[in-house]
C-alpha positions in Angstrom: 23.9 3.8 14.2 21.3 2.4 11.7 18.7 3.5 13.9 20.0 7.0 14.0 20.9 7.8 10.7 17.2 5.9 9.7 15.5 8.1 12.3 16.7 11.6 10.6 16.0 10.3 7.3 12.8 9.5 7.9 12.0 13.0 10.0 13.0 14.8 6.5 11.4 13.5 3.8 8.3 13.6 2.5 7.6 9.8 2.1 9.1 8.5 5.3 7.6 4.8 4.0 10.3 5.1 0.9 13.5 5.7 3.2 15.4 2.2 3.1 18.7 2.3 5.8 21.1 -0.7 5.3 24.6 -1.5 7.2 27.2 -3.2 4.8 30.4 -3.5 6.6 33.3 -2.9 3.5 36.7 -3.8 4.7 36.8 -2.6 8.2 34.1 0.0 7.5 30.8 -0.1 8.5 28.6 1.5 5.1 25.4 3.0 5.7 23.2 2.8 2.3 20.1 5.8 2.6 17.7 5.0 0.0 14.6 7.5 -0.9 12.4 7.9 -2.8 13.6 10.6 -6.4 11.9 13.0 -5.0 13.4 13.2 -1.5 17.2 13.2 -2.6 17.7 16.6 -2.8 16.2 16.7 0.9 18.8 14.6 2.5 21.8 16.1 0.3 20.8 19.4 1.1 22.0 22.6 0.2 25.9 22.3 -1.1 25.0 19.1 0.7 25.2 20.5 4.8 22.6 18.0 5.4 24.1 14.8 4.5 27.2 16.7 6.1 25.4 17.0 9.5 24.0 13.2 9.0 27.4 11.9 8.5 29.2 13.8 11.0 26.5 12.6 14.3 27.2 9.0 12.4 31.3 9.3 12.6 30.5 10.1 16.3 28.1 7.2 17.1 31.2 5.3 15.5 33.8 6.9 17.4 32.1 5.8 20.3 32.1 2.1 19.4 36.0 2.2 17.7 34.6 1.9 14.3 34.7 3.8 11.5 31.1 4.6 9.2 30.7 6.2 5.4 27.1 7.4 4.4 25.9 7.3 1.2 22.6 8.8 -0.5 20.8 6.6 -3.0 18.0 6.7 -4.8 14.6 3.7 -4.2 14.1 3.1 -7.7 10.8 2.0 -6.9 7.6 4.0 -8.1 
């Protein structure tokens, strides 16, 4: 799922070498950390945020699959 959600991030931004994807499983759930670079945020959240909508939605699915259950989060690098 890492892989997936890693892949899309990287296909929207505009530094692809910023986007850092991290698994943290949270009490059952398996949390998937996005982090870009400032300028790339509003890319991945997305207009009234549909694209971090689509991104978690194929994730739930890729979850379903396996019996788990996923939550995506956007944050930002922090590095310059």
């Amino acid at each position: 799922m890492r892989e997936l959600v890693e892949f899309l991030a990287r296909s929207l931004v505009d530094r692809p070498d910023r986007v850092e994807v991290r698994e943290v499983p949270v009490d059952g759930i398996v949390r998937i950390e996005i982090r870009v670079a400032e300028e790339d945020v509003g890319k991945i959240i997305g207009r009234q945020g549909r694209v971090i909508n689509a991104i978690r939605l194929l994730a739930k699915a890729g979850a379903a699959r396996r019996e788990q259950r996923v939550a995506v989060e956007v944050m930002e690098s922090g590095r310059t």
